[in-house]
N, C-alpha and C positions, 0 to 999 in steps of 0.2 A: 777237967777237960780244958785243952788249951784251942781257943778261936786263933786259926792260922789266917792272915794273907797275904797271898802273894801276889805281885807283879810281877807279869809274866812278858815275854818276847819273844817272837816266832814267823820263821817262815813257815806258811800254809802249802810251800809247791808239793811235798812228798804225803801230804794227810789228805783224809775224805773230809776235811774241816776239823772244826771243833770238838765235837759229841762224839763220845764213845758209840760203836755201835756193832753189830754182833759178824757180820761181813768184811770187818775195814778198820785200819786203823785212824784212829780219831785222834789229835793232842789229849785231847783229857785220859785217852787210854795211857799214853806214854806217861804224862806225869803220875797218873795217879800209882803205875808200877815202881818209879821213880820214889816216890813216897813211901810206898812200900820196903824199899832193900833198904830205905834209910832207918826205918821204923819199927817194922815191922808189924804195923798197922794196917788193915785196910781200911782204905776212905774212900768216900763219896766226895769229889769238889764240888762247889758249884761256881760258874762260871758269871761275870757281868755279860754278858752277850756271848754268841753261838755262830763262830764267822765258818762260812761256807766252805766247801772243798777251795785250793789256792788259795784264802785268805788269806794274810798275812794281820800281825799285831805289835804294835811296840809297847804298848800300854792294857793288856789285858788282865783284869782281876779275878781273884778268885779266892775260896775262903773254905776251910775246912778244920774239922774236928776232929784234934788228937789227944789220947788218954796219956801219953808219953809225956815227961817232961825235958824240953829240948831249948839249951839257950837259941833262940833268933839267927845268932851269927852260924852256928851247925846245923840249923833248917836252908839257912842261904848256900851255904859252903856245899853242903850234902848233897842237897838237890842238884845245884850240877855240878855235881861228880858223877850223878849218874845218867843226868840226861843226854841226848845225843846237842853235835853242834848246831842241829837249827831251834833249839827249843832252850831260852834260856829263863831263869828266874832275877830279874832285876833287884828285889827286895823283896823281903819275908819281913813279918810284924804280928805282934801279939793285939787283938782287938776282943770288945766289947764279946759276950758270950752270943749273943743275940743280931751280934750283925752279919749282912745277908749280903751277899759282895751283886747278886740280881737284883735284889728286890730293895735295897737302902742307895740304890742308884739314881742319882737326878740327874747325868744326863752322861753320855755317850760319845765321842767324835770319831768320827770316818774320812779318812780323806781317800781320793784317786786320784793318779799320775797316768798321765796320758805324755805318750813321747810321738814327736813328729818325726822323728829319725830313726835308723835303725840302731839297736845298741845291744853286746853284748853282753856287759856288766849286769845292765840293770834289766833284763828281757824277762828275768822272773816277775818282774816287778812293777811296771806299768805295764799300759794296753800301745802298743806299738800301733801309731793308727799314721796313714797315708795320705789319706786325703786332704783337703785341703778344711780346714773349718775358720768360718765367723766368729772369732774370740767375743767381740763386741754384743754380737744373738746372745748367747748364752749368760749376761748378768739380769738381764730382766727378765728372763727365765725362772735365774737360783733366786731372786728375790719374790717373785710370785709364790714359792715354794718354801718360805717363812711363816711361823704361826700355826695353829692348827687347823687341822685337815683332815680328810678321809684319802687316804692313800691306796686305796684300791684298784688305780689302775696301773700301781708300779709293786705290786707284789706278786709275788708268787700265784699263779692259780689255787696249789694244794695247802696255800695257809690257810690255816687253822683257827686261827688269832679271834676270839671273842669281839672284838670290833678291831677296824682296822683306823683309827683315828690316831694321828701324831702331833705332839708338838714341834715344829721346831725351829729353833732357836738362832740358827745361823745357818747359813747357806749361799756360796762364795764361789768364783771361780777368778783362779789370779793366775801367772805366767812368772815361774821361779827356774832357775837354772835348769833351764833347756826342759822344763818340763810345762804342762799344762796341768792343772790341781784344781779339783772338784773338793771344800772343807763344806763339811754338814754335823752339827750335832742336833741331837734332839732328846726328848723323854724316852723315848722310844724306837724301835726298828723293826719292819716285819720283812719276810723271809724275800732277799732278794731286792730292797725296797733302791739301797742305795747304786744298784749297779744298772736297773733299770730308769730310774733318775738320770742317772748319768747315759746310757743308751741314747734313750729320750731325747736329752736334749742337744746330744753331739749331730743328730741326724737332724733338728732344727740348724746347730751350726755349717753341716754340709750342705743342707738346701734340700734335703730331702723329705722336711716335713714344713711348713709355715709356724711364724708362731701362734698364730691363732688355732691352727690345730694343735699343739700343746698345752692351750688351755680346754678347748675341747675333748680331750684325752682326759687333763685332768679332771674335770668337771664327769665324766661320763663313768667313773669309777668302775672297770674294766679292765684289766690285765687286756685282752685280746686285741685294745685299742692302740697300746704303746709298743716303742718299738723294742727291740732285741736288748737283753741288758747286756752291758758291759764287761767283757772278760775277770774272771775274778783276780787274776795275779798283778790288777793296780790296785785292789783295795786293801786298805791299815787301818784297821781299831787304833787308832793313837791318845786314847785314854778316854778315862772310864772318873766321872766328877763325883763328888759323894757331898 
């Protein structure tokens, strides 16, 4: 058996996210048919992270097992030949039997683009916001939000997640070609965590919230306390550290 992995890149605007699931098509549903015509194989991937309906990715991994033997360069070629144009494979590789492209993962990066103007190009692709915001609010924010933490009031209600505790590692906001950019990596991400982050603290940058109630927020580990998350067609998996 040969350990495949791929890196992967995708626009998330036409998927229900990531996960295969029994109503909806998921990316993992398309590659893994993709996989299929090439192989004749079925497999199971598993994925470094699980990005939401819109997500997008430039750096997504993933790793699976095939009884086929296939040079490298005809798992790369192959795969998109048959996948459609928003789902592309960057690089395929032959790895270790035992490695877990989830679980052999130390750390993660997300970033979000927020645009202050209207734009056609790129409207899949950030959160097209109006208002007016405090560039300067929002650093002593992303830096309170470094290290680890219980993340409870920017996740999901219906996670699931055995503790909701993160590392994380960096946490930044800078102002790059007409855009405004939220970078966060960490050990870990739970469902929702980085678009309510980002929510969160755009509504301190509007005036809408104080900063001392965004530490209150955080501290009060509560979804119910924070604000709306962030449209998902600004957020990128932009890679995945091993």
């Amino acid at each position: 058996m040969q350990n495949v992995r791929l890196t992967v890149e995708y626009e998330g605007t036409n998927y229900h996210g990531w996960q295969s699931q029994t109503n909806a098509r998921g990316i993992q549903d398309i590659l893994e048919e993709a996989i299929f015509k090439l192989t004749q194989e079925r497999v199971r991937i598993i994925a470094a992270g699980r990005t939401d309906r819109g997500v997008h990715a430039r750096g997504q991994v993933v790793n699976f097992h095939l009884g086929k033997i296939l040079p490298q360069k005809n798992i790369y070629m192959g795969l998109n030949a048959y996948l459609p144009p928003d789902i592309v494979v960057k690089k395929a590789e032959f790895v270790s039997p035992d490695f877990n492209s989830r679980f052999d993962a130390k750390r993660r990066v997300y970033q979000y683009y927020i645009s202050f103007e209207r734009t056609a190009i790129y409207r899949n692709f950030c959160w097209q916001l109006f208002s007016k915001v405090n560039v300067e609010m929002l650093h002593p924010l992303a830096e309170m939000v470094i290290g680890e933490h219980d993340f409870a009031s920017f996740c999901r209600l219906e996670s699931q997640t055995a503790h909701k505790k993160c590392i994380v590692y960096e946490s930044s906001w800078r102002l790059e070609n007409d855009f405004l950019i939220y970078r966060i990596s960490a050990n870990r991400f739970l469902h929702g965590m980085v678009r309510t982050l980002v929510g969160t603290m755009i509504d301190v940058g509007r005036g809408k919230l104080l900063p001392l109630q965004f530490v209150l927020i955080f501290q009060a580990k509560d979804r119910l306390q924070a604000g709306e998350a962030a449209p998902a067609r600004g957020l990128f998996l932009e890679e995945v550290i091993y």
